[in-house]
Structure formats: C-alpha cells, structure tokens
PDB file of N, CA, C and O in Angstrom:
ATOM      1  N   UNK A   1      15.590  66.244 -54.508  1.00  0.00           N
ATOM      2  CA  UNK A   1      15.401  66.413 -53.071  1.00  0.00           C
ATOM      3  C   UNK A   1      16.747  66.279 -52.365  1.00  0.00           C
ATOM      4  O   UNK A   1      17.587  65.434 -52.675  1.00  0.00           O
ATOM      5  N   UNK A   2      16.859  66.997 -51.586  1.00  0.00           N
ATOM      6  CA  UNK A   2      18.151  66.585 -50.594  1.00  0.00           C
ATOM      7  C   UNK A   2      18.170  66.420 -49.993  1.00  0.00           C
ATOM      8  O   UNK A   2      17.507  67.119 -49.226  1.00  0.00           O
ATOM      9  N   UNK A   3      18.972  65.218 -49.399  1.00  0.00           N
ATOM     10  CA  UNK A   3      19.202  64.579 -48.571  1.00  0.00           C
ATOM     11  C   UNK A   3      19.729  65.437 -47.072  1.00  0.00           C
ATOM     12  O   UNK A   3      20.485  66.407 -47.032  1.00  0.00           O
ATOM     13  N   UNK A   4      19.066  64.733 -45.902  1.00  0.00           N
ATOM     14  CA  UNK A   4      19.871  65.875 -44.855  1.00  0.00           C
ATOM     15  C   UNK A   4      20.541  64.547 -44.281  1.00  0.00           C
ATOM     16  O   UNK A   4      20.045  63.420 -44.277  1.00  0.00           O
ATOM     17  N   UNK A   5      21.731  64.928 -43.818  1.00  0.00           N
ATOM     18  CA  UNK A   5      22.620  64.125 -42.957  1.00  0.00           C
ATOM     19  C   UNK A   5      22.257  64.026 -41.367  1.00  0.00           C
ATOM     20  O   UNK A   5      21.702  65.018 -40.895  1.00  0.00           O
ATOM     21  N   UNK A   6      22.537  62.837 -40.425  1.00  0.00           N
ATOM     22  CA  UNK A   6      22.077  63.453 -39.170  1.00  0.00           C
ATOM     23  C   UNK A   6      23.060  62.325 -38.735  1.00  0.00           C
ATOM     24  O   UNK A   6      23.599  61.559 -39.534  1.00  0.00           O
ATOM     25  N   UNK A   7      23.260  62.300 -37.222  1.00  0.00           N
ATOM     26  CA  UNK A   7      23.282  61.564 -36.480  1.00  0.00           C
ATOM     27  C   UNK A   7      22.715  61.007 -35.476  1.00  0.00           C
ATOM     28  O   UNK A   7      22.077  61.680 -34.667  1.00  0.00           O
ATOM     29  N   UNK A   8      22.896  59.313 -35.332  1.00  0.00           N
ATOM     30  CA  UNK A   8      22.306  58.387 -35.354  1.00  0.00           C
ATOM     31  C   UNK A   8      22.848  57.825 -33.873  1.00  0.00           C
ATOM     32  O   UNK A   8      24.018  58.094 -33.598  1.00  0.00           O
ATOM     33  N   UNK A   9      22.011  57.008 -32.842  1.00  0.00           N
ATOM     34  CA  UNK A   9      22.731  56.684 -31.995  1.00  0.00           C
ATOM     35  C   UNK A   9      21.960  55.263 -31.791  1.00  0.00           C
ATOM     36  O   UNK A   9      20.730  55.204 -31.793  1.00  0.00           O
ATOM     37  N   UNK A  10      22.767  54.160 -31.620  1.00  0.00           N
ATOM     38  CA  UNK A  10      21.748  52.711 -32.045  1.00  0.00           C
ATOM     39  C   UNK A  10      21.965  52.196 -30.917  1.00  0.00           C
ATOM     40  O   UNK A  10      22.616  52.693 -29.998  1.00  0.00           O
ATOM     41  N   UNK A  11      21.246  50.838 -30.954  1.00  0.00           N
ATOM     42  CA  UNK A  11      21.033  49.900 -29.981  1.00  0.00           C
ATOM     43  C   UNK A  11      22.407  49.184 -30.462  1.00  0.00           C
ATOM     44  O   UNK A  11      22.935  49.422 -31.548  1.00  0.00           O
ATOM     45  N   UNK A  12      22.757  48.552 -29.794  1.00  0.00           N
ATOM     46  CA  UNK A  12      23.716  46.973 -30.091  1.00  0.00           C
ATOM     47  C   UNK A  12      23.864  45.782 -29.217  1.00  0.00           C
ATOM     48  O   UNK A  12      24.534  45.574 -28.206  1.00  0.00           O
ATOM     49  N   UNK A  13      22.804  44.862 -30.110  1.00  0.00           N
ATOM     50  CA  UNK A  13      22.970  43.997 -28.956  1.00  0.00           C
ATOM     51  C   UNK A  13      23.410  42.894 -29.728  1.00  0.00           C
ATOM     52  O   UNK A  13      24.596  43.217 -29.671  1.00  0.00           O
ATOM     53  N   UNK A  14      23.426  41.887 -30.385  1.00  0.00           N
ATOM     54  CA  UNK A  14      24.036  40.725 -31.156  1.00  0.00           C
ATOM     55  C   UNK A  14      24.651  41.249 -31.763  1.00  0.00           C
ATOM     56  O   UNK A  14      25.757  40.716 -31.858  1.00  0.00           O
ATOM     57  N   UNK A  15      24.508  42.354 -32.450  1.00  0.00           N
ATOM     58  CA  UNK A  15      25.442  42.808 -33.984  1.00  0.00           C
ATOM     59  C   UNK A  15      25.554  44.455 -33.099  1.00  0.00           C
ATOM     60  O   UNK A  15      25.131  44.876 -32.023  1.00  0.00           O
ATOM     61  N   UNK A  16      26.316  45.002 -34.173  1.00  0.00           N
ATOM     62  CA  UNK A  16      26.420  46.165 -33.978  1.00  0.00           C
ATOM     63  C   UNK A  16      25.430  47.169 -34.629  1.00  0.00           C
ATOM     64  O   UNK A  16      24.963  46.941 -35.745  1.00  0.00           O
ATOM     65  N   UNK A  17      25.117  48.278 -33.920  1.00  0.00           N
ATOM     66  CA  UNK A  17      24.274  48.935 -34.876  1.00  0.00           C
ATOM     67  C   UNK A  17      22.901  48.431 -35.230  1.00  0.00           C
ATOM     68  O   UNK A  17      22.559  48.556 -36.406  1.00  0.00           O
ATOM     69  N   UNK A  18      21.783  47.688 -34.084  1.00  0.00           N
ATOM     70  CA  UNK A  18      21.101  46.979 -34.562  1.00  0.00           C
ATOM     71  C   UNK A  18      19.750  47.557 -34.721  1.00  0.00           C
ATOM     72  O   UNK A  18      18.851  47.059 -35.399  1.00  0.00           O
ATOM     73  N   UNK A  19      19.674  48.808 -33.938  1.00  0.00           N
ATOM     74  CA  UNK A  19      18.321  49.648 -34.488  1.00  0.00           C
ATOM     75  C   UNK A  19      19.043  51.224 -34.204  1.00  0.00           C
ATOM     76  O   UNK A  19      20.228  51.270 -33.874  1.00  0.00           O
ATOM     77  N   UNK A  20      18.017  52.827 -34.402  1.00  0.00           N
ATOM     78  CA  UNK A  20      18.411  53.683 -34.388  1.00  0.00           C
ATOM     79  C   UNK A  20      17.640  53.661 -32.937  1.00  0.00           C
ATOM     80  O   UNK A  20      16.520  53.153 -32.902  1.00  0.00           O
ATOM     81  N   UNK A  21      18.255  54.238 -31.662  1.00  0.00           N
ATOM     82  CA  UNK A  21      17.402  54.624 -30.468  1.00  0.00           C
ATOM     83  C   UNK A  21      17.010  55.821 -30.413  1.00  0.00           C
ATOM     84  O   UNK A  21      16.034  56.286 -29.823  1.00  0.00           O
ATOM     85  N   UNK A  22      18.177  56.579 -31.354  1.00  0.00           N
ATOM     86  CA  UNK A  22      17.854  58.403 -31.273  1.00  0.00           C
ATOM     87  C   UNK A  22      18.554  58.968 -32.153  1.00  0.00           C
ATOM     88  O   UNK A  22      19.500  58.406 -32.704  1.00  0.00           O
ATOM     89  N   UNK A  23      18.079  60.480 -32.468  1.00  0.00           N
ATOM     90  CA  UNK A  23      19.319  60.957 -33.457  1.00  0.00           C
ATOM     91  C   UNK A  23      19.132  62.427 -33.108  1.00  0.00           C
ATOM     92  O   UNK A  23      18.405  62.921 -32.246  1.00  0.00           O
ATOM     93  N   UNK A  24      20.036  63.074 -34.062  1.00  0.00           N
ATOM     94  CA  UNK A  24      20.087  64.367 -33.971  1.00  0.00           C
ATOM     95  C   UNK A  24      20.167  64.908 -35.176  1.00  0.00           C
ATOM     96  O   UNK A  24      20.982  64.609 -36.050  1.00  0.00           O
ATOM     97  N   UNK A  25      19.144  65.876 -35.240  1.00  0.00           N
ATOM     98  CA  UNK A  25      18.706  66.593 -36.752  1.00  0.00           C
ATOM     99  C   UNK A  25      18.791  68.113 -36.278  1.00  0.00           C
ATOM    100  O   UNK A  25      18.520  68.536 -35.154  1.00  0.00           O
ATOM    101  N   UNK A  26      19.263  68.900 -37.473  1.00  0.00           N
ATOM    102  CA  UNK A  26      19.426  70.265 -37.024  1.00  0.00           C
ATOM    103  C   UNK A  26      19.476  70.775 -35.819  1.00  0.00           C
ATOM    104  O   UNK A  26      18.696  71.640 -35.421  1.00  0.00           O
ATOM    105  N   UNK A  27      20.479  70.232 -35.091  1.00  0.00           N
ATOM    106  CA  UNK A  27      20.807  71.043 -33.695  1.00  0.00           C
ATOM    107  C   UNK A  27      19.309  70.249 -32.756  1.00  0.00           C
ATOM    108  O   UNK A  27      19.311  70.636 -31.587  1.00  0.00           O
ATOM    109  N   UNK A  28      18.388  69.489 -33.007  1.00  0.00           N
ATOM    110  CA  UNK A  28      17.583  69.219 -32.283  1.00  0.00           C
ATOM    111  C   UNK A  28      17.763  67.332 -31.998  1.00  0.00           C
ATOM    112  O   UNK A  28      17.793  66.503 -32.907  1.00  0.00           O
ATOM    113  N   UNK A  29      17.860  67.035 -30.544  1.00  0.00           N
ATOM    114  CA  UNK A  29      18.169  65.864 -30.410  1.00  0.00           C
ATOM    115  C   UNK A  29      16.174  64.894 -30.316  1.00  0.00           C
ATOM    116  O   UNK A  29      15.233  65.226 -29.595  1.00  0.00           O
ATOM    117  N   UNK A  30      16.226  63.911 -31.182  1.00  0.00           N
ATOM    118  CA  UNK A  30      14.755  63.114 -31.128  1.00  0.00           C
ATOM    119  C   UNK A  30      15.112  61.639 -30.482  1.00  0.00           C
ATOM    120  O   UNK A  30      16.180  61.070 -30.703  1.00  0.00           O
ATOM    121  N   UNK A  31      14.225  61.185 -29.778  1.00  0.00           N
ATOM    122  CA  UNK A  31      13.830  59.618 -28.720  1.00  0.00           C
ATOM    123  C   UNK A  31      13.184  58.912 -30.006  1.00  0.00           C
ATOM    124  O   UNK A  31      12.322  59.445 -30.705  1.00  0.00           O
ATOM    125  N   UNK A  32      13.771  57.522 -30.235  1.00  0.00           N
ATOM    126  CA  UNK A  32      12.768  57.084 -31.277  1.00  0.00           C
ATOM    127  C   UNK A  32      11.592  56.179 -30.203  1.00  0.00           C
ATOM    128  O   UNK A  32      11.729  55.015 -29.826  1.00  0.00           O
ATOM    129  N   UNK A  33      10.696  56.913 -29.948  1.00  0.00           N
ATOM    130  CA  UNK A  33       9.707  55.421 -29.664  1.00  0.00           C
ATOM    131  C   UNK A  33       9.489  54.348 -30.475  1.00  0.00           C
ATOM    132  O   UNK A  33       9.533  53.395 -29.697  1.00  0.00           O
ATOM    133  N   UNK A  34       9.303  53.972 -31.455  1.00  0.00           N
ATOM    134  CA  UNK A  34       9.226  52.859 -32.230  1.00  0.00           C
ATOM    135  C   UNK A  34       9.686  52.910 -33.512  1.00  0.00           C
ATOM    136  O   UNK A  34       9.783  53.779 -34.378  1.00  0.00           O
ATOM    137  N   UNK A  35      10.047  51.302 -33.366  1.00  0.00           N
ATOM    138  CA  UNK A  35      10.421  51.163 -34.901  1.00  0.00           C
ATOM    139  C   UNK A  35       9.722  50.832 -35.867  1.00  0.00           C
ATOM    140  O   UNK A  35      10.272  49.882 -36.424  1.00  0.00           O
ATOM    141  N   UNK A  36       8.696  51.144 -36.419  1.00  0.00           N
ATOM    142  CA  UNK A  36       7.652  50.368 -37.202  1.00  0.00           C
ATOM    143  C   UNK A  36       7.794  49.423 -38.355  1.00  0.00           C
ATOM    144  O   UNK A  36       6.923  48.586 -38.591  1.00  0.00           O
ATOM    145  N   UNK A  37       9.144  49.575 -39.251  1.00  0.00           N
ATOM    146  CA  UNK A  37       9.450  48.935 -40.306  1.00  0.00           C
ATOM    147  C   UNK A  37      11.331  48.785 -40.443  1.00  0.00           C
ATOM    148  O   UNK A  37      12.379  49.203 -39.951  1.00  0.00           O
ATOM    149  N   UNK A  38      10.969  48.187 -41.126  1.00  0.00           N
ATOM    150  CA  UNK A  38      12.659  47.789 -41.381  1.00  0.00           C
ATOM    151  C   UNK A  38      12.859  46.716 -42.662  1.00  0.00           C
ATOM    152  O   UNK A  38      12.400  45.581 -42.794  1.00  0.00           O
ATOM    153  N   UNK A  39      13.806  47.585 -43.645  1.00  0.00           N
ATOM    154  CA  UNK A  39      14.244  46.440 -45.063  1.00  0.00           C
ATOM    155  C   UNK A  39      15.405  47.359 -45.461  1.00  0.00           C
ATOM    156  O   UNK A  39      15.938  48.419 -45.133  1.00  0.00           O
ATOM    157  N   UNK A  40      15.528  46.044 -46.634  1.00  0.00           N
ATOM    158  CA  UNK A  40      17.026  46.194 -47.186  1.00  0.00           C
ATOM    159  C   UNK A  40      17.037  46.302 -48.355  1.00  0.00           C
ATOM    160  O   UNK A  40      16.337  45.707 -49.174  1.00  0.00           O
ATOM    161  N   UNK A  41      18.428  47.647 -48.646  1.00  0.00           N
ATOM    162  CA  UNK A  41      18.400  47.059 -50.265  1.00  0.00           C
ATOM    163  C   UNK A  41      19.800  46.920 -50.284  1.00  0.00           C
ATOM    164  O   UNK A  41      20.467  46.919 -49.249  1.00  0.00           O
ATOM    165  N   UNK A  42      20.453  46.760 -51.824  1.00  0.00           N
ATOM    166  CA  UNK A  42      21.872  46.320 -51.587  1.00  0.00           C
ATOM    167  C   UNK A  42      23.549  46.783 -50.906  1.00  0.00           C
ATOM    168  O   UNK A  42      24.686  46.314 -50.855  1.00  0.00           O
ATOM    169  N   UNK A  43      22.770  48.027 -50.457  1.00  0.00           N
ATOM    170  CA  UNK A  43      23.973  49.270 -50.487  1.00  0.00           C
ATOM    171  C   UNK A  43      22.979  49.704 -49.035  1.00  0.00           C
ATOM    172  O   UNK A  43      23.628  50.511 -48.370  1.00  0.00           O
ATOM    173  N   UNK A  44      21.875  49.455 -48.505  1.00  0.00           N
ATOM    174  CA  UNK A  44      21.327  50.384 -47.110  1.00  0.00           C
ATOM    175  C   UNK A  44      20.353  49.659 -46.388  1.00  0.00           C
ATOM    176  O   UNK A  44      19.588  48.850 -46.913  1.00  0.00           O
ATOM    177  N   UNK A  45      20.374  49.917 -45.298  1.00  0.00           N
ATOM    178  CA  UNK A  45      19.305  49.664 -44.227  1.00  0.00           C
ATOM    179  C   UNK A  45      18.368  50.811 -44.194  1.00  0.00           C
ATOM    180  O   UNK A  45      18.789  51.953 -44.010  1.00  0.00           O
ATOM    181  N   UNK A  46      16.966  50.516 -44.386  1.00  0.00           N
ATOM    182  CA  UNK A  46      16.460  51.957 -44.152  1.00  0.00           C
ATOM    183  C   UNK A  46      15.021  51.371 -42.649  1.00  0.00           C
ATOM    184  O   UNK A  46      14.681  50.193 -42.536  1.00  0.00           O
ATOM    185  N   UNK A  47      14.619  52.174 -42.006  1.00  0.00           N
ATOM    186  CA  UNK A  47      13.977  52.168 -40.654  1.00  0.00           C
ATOM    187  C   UNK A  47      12.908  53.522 -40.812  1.00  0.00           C
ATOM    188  O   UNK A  47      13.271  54.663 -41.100  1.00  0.00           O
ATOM    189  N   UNK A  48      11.388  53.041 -40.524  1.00  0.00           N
ATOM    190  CA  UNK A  48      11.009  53.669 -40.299  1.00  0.00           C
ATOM    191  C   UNK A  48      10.509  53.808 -38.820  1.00  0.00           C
ATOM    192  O   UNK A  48      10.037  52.794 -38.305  1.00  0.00           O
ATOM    193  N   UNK A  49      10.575  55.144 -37.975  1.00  0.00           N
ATOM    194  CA  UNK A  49      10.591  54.637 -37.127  1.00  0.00           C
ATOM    195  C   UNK A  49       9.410  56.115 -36.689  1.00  0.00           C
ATOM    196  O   UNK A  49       9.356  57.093 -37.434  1.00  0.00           O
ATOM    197  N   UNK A  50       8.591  56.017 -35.443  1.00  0.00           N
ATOM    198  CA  UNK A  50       8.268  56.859 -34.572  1.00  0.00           C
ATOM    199  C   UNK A  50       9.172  58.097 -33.634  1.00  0.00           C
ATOM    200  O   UNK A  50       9.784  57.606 -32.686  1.00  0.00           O
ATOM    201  N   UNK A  51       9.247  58.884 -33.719  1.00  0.00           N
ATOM    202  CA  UNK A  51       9.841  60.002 -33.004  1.00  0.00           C
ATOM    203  C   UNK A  51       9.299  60.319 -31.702  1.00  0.00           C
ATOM    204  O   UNK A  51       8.095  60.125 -31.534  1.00  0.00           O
ATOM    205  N   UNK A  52       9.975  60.761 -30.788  1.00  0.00           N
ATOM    206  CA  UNK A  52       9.096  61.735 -29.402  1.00  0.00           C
ATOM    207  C   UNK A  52       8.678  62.790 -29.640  1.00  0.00           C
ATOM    208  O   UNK A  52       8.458  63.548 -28.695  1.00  0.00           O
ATOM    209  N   UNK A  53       8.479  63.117 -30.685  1.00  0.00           N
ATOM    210  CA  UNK A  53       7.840  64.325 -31.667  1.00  0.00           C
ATOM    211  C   UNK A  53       6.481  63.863 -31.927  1.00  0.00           C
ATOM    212  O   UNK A  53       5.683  64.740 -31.596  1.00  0.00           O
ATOM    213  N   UNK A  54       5.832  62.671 -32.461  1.00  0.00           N
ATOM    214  CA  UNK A  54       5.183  62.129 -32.780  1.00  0.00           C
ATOM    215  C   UNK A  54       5.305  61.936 -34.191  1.00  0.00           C
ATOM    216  O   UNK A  54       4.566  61.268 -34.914  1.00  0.00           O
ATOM    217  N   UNK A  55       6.643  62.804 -34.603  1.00  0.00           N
ATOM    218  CA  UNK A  55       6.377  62.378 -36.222  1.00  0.00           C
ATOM    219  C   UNK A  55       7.035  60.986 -36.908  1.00  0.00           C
ATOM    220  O   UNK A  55       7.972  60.405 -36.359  1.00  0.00           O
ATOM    221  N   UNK A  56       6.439  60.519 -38.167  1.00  0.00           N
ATOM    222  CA  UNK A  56       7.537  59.380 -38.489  1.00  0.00           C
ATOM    223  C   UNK A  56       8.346  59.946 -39.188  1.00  0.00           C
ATOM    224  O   UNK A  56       8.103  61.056 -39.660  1.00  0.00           O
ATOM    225  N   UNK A  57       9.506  59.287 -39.409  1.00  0.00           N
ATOM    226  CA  UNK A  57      10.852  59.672 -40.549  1.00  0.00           C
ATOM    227  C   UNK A  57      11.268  57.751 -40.922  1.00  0.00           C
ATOM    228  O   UNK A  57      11.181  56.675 -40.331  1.00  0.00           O
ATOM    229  N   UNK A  58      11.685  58.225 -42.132  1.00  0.00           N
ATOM    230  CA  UNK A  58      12.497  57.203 -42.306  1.00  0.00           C
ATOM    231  C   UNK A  58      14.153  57.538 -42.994  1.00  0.00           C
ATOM    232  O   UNK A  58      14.533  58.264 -43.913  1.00  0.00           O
ATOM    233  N   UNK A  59      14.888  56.584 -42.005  1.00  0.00           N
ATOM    234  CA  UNK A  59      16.049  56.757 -41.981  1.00  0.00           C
ATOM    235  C   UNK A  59      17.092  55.875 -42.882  1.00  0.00           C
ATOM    236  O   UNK A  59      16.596  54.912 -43.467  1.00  0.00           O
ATOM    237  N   UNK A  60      17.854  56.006 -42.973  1.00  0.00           N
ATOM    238  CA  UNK A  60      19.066  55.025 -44.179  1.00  0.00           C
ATOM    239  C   UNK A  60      20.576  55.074 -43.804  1.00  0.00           C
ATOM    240  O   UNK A  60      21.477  55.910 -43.861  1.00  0.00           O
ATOM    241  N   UNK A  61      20.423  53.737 -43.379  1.00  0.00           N
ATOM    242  CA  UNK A  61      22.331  53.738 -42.870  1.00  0.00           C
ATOM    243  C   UNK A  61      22.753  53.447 -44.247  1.00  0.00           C
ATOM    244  O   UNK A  61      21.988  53.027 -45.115  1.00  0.00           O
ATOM    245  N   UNK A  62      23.883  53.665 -44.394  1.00  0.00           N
ATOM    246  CA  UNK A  62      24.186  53.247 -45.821  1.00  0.00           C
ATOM    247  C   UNK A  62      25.574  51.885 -45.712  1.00  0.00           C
ATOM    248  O   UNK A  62      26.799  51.940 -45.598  1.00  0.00           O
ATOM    249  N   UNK A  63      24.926  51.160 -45.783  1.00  0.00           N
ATOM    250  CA  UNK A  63      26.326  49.671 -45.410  1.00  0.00           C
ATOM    251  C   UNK A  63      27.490  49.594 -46.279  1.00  0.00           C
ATOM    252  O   UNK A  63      28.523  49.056 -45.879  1.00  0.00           O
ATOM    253  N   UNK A  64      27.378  50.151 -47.568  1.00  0.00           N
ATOM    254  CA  UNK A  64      27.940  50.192 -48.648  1.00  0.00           C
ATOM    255  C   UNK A  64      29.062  51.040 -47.814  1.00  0.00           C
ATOM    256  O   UNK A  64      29.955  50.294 -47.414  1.00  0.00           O
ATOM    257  N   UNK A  65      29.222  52.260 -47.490  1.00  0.00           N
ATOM    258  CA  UNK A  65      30.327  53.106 -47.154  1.00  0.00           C
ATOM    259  C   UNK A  65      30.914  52.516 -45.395  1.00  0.00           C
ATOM    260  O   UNK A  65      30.281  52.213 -44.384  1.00  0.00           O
ATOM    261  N   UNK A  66      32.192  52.557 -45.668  1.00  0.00           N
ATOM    262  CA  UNK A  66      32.782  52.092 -43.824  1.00  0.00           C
ATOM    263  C   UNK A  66      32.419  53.440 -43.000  1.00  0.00           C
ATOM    264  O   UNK A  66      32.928  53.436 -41.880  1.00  0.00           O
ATOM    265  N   UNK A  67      31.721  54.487 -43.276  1.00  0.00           N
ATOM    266  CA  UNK A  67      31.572  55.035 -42.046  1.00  0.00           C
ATOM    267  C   UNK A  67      29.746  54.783 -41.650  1.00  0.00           C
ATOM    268  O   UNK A  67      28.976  55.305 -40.845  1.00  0.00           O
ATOM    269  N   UNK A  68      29.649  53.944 -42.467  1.00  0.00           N
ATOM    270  CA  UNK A  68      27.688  53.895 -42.313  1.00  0.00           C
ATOM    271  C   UNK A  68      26.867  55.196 -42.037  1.00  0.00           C
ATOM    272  O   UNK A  68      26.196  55.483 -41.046  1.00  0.00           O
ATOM    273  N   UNK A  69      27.069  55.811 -43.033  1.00  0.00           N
ATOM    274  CA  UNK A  69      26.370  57.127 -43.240  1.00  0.00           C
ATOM    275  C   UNK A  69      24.997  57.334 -43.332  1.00  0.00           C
ATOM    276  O   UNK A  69      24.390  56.903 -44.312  1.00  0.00           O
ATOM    277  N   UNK A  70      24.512  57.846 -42.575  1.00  0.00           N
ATOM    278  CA  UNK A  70      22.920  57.892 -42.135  1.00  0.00           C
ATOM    279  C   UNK A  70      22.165  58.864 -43.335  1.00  0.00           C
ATOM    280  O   UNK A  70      22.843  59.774 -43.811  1.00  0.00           O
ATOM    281  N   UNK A  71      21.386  58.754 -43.604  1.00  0.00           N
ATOM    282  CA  UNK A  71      20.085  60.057 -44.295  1.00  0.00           C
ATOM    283  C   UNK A  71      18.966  60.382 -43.644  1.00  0.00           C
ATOM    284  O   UNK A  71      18.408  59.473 -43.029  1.00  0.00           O
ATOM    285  N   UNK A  72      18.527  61.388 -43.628  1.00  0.00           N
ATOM    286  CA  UNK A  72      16.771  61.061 -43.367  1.00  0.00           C
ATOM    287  C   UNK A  72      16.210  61.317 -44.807  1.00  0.00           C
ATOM    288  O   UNK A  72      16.103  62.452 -45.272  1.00  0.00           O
ATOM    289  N   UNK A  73      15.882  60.243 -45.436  1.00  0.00           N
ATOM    290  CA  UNK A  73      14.583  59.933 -46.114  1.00  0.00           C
ATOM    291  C   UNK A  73      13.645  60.938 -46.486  1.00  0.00           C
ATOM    292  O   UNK A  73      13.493  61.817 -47.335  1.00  0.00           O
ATOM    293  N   UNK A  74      13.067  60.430 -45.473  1.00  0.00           N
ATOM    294  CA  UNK A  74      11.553  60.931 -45.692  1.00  0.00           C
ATOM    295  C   UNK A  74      11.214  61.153 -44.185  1.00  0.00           C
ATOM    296  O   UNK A  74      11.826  60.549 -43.304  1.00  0.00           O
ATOM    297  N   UNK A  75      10.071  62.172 -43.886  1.00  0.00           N
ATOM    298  CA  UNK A  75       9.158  63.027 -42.782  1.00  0.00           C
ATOM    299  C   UNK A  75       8.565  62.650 -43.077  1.00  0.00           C
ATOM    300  O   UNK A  75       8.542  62.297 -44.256  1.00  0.00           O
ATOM    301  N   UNK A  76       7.396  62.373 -42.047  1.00  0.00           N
ATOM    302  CA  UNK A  76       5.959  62.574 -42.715  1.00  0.00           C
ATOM    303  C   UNK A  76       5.544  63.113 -41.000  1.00  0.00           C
ATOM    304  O   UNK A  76       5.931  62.629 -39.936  1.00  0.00           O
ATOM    305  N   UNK A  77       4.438  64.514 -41.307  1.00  0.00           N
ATOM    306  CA  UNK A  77       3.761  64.918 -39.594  1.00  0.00           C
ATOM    307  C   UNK A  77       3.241  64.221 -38.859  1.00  0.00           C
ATOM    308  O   UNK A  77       2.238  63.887 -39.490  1.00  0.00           O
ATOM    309  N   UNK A  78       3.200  63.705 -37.866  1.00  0.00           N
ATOM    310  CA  UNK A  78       2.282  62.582 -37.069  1.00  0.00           C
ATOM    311  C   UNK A  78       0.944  62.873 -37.175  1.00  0.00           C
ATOM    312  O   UNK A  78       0.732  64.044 -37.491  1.00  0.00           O
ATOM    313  N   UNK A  79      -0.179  62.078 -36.989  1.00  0.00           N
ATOM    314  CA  UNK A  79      -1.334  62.285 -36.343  1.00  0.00           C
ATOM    315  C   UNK A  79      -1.770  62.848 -35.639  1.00  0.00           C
ATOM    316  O   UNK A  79      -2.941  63.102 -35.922  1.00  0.00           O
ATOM    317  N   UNK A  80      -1.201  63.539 -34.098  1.00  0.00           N
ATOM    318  CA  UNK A  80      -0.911  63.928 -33.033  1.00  0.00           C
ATOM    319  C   UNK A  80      -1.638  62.836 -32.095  1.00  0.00           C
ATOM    320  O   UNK A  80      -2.305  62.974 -31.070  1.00  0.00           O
ATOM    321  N   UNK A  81      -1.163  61.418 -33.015  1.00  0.00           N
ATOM    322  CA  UNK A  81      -1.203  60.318 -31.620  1.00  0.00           C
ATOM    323  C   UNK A  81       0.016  59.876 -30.931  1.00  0.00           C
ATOM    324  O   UNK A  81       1.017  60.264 -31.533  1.00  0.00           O
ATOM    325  N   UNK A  82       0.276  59.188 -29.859  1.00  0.00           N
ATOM    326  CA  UNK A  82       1.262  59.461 -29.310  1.00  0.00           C
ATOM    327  C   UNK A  82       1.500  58.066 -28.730  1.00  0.00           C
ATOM    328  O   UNK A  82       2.489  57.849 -28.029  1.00  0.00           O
TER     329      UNK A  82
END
C-alpha cells in the first residue's frame, strides 16, 4: 500500500505539535472535527481523527525523522453522521 504524504497543521499548546487541526490532501484542504484516538509507537504518533468530510483517517507524524513527516494511514467513509 502506499503511503500518501500530506500536510498537517496542529494545535500547540504545552508542547509543540500537540494535535492535527487540519491538513491538506491532494490539493484538497480538510477541518479535523475530532480527535477520536491517539497512541504511540517507537518511531510515530498516529491520530485518528474525524474530518469536515465526515470521513475518519488516521494519520502518523513520524518523531523518529527531524522534519516529523506526516502519512495518512488509513480512510475509512463516514457514516454520513456528522
């Protein structure tokens, strides 16, 4: 599977970088309404979060690299709840 690259635009409030608020995927900019999940593994942060799309994605900063390089994961279509 491949990975798509995107950019990421976060909250920062104690730390830097402390949630994703929005990003931009193929030329299309998304609002995250919620964050539903959040864990770690040794090398990434990954977030699943709600879109203004209604869809979820989950996302992956990668801590391991100094430019904290984002992925999207995984899609999945919303419900069409909102």
């Amino acid at each position: 599977m491949r990975q798509m690259k995107l950019k990421v635009e976060c909250y920062s409030g104690h730390k830097a970088d402390e949630r994703p608020v929005r990003f931009r995927l193929e030329g299309k900019q998304y609002v995250v309404q919620a964050v539903l999940d959040q864990w770690y593994d040794p090398e990434s942060v990954f977030y699943k979060v709600r879109a203004d799309d209604g869809n979820l994605y989950i996302l992956r900063q990668q801590t391991s690299t100094l430019d904290g390089t984002w992925d999207l994961v995984s899609f999945r279509k919303g419900s069409g709840e909102r």
